[in-house]
C-alpha positions in Angstrom: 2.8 -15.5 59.4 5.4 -18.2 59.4 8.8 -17.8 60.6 12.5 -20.2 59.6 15.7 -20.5 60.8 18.6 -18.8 59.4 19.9 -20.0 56.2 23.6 -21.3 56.4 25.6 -20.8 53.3 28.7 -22.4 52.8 31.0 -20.8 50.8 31.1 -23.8 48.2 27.8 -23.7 48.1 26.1 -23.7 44.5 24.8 -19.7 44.0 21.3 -19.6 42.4 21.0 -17.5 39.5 21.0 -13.7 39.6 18.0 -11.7 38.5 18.3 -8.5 36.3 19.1 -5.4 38.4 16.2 -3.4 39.8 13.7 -5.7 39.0 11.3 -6.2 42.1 8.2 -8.2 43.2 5.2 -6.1 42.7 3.4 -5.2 46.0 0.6 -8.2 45.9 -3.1 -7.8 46.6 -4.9 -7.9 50.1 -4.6 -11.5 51.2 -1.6 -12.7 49.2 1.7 -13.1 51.0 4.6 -10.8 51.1 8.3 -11.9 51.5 10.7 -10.0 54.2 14.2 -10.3 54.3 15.7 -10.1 58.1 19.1 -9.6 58.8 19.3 -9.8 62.8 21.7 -12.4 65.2 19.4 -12.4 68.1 16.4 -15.0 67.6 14.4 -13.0 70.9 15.0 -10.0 68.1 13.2 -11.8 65.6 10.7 -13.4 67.3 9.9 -9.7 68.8 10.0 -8.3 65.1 7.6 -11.1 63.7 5.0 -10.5 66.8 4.9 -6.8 65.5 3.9 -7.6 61.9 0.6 -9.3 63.0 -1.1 -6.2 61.5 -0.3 -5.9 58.3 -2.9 -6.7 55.6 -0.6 -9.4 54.3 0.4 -12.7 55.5 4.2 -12.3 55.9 6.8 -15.0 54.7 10.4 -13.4 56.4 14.0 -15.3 55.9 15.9 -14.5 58.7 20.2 -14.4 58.2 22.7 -13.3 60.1 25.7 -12.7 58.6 27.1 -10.7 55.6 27.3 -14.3 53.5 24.0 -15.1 54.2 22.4 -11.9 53.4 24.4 -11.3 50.1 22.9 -14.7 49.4 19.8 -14.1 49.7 19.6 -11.3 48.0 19.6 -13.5 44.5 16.0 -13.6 44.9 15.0 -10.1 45.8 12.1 -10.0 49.0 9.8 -6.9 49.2 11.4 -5.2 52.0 14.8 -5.6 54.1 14.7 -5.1 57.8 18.0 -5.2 59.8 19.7 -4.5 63.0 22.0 -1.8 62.4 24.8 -3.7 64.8 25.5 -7.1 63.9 28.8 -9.1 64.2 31.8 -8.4 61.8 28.6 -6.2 59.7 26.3 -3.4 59.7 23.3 -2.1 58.7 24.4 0.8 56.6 26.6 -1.9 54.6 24.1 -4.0 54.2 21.8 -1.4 52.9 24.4 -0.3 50.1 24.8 -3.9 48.8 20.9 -4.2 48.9 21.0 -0.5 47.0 23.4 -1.1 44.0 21.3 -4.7 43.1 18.1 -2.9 43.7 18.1 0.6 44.0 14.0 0.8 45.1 14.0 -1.9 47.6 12.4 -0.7 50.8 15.1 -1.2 53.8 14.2 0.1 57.7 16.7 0.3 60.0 15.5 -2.2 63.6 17.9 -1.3 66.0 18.0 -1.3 70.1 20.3 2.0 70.1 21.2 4.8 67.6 22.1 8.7 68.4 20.4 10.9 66.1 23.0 12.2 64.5 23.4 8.5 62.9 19.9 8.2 62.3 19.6 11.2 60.0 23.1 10.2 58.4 21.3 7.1 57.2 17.9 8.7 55.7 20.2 11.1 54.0 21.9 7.8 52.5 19.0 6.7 51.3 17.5 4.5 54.2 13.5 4.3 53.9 13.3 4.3 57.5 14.8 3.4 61.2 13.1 1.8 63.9 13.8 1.3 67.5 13.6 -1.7 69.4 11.8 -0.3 71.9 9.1 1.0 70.0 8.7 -2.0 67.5 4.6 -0.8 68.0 5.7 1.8 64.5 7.1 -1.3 62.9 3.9 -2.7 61.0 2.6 0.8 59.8 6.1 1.8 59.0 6.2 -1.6 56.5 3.2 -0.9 55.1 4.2 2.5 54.2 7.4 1.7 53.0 5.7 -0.8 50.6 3.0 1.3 49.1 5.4 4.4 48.6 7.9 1.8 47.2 4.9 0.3 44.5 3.5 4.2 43.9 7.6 4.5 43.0 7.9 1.6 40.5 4.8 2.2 39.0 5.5 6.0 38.5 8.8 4.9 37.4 7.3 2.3 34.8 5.0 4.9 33.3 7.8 7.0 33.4 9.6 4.4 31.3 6.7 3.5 29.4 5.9 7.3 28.0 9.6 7.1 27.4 9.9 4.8 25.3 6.6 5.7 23.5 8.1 9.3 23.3 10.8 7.6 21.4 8.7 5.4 19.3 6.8 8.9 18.1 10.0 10.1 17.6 11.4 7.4 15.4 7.9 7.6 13.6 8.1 11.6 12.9 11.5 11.0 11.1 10.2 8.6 9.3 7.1 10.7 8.3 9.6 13.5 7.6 11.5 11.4 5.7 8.3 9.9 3.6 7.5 13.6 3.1 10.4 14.4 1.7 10.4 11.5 -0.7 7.0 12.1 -1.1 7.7 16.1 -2.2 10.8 15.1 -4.6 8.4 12.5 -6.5 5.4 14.9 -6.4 8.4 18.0 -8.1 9.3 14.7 -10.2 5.9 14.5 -11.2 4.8 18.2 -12.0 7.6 18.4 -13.8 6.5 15.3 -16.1 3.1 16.5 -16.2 4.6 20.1 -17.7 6.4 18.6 -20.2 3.4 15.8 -21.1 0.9 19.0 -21.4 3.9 20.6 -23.7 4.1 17.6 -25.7 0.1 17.1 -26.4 -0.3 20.6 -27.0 2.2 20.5 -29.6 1.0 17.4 -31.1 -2.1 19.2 -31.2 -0.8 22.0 -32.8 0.5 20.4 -35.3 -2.4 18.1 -36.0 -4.7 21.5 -36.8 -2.1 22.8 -38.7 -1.4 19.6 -41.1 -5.0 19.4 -41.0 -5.5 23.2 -42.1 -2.9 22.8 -44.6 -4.5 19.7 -46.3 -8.0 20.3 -46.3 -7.1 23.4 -48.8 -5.5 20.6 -51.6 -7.9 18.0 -51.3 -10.8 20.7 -51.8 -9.0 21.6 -54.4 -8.4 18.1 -55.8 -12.2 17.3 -55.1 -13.2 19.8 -57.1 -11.0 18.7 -60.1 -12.1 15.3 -60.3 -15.9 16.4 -60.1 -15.3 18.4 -63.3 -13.6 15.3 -65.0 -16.1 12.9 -63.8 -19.0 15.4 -65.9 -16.6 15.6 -68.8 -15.3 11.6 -69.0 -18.9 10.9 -68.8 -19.2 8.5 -65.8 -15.4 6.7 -65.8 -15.0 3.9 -62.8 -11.4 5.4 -61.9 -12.8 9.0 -61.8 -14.8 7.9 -59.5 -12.8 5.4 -57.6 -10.1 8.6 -57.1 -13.5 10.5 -56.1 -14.3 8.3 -53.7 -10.7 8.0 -52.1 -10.6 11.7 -52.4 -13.7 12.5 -50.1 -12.5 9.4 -47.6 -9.8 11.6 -47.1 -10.9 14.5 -46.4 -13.5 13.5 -43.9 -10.5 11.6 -42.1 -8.8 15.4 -42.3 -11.8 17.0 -40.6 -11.5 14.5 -38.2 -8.2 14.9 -37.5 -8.7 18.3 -36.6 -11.9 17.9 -34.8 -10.2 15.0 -32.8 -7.3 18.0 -31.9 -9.7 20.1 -30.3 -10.9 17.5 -27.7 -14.1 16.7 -29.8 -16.0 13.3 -31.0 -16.5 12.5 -34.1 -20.3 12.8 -34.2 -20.8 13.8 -37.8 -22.9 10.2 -39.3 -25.3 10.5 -41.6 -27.4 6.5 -41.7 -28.6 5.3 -44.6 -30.0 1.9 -45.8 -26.2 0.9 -47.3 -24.9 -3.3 -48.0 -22.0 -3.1 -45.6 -21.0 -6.2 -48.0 -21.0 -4.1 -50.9 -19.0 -1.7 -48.9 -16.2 -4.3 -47.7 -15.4 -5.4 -51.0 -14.7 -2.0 -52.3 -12.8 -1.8 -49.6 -10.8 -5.2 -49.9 -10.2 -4.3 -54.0 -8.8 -0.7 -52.9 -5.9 -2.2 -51.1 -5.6 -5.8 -52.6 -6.9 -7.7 -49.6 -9.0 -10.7 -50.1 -12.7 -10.4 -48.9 -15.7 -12.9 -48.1 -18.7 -11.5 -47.5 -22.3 -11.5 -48.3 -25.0 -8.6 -49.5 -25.8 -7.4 -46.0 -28.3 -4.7 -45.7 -27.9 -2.7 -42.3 -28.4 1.4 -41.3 -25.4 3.2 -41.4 -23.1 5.6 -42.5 -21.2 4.9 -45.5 -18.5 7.0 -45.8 -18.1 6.1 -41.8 -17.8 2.8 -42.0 -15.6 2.5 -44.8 -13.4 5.2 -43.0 -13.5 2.5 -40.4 -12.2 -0.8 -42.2 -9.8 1.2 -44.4 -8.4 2.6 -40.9 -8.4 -1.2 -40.0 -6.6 -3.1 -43.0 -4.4 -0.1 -43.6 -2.9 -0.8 -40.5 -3.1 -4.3 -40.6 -1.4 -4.6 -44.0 1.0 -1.6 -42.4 1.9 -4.1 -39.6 1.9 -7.2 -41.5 4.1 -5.7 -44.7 1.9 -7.2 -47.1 -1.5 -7.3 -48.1 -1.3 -10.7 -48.8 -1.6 -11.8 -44.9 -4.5 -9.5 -44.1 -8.1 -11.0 -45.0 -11.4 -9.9 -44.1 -14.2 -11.8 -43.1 -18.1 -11.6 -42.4 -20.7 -13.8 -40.3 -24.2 -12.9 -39.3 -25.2 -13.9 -35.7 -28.3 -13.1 -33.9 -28.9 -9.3 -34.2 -25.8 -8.4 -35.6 -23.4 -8.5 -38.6 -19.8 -9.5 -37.2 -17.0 -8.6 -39.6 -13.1 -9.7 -38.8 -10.0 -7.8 -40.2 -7.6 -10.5 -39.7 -3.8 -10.6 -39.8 -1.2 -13.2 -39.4 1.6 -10.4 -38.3 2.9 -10.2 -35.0 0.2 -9.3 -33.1 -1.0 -7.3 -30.1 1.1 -7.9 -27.1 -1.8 -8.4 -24.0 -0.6 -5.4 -22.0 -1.2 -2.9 -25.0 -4.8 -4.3 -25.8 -6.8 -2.2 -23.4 -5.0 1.1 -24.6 -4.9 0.8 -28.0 -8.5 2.9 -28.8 -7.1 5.3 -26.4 -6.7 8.8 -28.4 -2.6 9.6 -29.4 -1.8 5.8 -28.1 1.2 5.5 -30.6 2.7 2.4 -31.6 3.4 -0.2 -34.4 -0.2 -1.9 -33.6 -2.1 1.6 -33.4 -1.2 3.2 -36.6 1.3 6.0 -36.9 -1.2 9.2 -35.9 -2.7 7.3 -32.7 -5.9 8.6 -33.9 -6.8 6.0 -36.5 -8.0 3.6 -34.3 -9.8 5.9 -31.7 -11.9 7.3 -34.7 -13.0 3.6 -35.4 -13.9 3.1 -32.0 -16.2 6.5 -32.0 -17.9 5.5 -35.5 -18.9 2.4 -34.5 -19.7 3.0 -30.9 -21.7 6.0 -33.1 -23.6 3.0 -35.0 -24.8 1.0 -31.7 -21.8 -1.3 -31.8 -18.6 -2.4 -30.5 -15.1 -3.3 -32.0 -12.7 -5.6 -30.0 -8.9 -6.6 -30.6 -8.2 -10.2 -30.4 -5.3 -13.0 -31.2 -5.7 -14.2 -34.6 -5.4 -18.5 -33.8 -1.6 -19.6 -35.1 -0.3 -15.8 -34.8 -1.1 -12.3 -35.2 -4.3 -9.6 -34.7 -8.1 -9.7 -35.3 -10.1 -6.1 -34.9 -13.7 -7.4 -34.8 -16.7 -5.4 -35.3 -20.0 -6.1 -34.9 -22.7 -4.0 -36.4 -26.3 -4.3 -35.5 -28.8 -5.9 -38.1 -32.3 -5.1 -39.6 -35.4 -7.2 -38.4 -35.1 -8.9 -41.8 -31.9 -9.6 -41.8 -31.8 -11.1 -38.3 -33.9 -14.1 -39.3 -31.4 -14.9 -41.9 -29.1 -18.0 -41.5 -24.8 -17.2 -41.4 -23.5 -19.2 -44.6 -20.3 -17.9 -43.8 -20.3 -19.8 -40.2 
């Protein structure tokens, strides 16, 4: 316990700063000093007071003033507890305890006095006093501390949970508005969306529609038109355009069967392999629609009529894109274990962000043909013959649809003199 003379302020004296309102010392641990503010005039008082605080479980550090000055002072630094006499010169108690009150309304203050009638005592509990203590009975002092300390800590820390569930109470709060709020955006998209959806589903089902019904009404003509040419072809005696117009004719009606099939959610599956010279078949291809062609007598497995329903899809479009056949060329080199043929333009192109979309069935667009199924049925065929087709830039501008085709045994020992 240590004990120090009052503290003299003069009233020019520098103030030290304020602390924020309410804010108190926490009640330390066991062993760790506590600080007491005491306002008393008599030193025999004090010394009296400081004799009685021998039992607490703290050591005690107490600032002793005696005068409203030096008490209002002091106060800048708020102690733990307040004791003062209730009598003092020119100031009281009670006053004292309502400055100490509207700084920090939970600081402890007991009442040390030699006299009070009990009418004043109660008056100043029912103001908000924690406590009074007579002079004569200083023996209740210490356990009267003690409790006035722990019921005071119990108080702030109920209070700061108090605050604490508060302000997480408003923190949910603020977060279930937001949520709310997300939910609501969240609901308008997801109308937004169903809505969209409806009139996607509306729009593919009529493009289906009218997919099976072109594809109904065209199969009847070409039949027809089949039919006709077969009797010519007997009754010209073999004639190369006959056949040619044959030829053309049946490519066209297995591309309407597939448009149909390709309507109903199917895949093209229909391939029939045969031992064909896929070089053979390009060049038919490139003299059909006036598009230069280099490539070799190649013999692999496949379907015929497949693969040439694949490279006409291919330089159609090409030469659609391009304008002319004059920029679309076709090319063929053999690498190990496969035959890779390129349909290349100089046109504008495949922009990057449409490359992985443009197999994708009723992609329409400029680079995928006008039906959006053109190129998907490519994909299918050759996926159908054990190989793969790829879009890529042709080098100074434009598109290349490669596609590589599997080779015979043979043919995979024989040297590329197309490299």
């Amino acid at each position: 316990m240590t004990d120090s003379a009052p503290i003299p302020i003069p009233p020019t004296a520098p103030q030290p700063s304020v602390p924020q309102s309410g804010v108190l010392p926490s009640l330390p641990a066991e062993g760790e000093a506590i600080t007491l503010l005491h306002l008393e005039d008599s030193e025999l008082d004090h010394e009296l007071v400081l004799m009685n605080l021998s039992d607490l479980p703290w050591p005690v550090d107490i600032i002793r003033v005696e005068d409203e000055a030096g008490f209002l002072a002091a106060l800048d630094v708020p102690p733990h507890l307040i004791l003062s006499d209730f009598s003092l010169p020119g100031y009281d108690g009670l006053s004292a305890f309502k400055a100490a009150h509207a700084r920090y309304p939970n600081l402890p203050f007991i009442i040390v006095t030699g006299a009070m009638g009990e009418e004043v005592a109660v008056d100043t509990l029912r103001q908000g006093v924690t406590d009074y203590i007579l002079k004569q009975r200083l023996e209740r002092l210490a356990p009267s501390v003690r409790r006035a300390l722990v019921e005071a800590d119990a108080r702030d820390s109920r209070e700061r949970a108090e605050r604490e569930v508060r302000e997480l109470n408003a923190r949910l709060q603020a977060r279930l508005l937001e949520v709310e709020r997300l939910k609501g955006v969240a609901e308008r998209q997801s109308q937004r969306l169903e809505v969209q959806a409806k009139q996607l589903e509306e729009a593919l089902n009529l493009q289906k529609t009218f997919l099976a019904e072109t594809s109904h009404e065209l199969r009847t003509p070409l039949t027809a038109l089949l039919g006709y040419l077969r009797r010519a072809d007997r009754e010209a005696g073999g004639s190369q355009v006959i056949a040619d117009a044959q030829r053309v004719t049946e490519n066209m009606t297995r591309l309407v069967n597939d448009l149909l099939q390709l309507s109903r959610g199917e895949l093209v599956q229909s391939v029939e392999m045969h031992f064909m010279n896929i070089g053979n078949l390009l060049r038919q291809v490139g003299r059909d629609f006036g598009v230069r062609v280099e490539a070799r007598d190649v013999e692999i497995v496949g379907d015929p009529g497949r693969l040439t329903q694949v490279f006409v899809n291919l330089v159609s479009n090409a030469i659609r894109v391009c304008g002319t056949p004059e920029k679309v060329f076709i090319d063929m080199h053999l690498r190990p274990g496969e035959v890779e043929i390129n349909v290349i333009d100089t046109g504008p192109g495949v922009p990057d962000h449409i490359k992985p979309k443009i197999f994708d069935k009723f992609y329409r667009g400029k680079e995928a043909g006008s039906t959006g199924l053109g190129l998907t049925i490519a994909q299918q065929v050759v996926t159908t013959h054990s190989g793969r087709i790829d879009v890529l830039d042709t080098p100074g501008g434009g598109a290349t649809f490669q596609v590589r085709l599997p080779l015979l045994e043979d043919e995979d020992e024989m040297d590329d003199g197309f490299a």
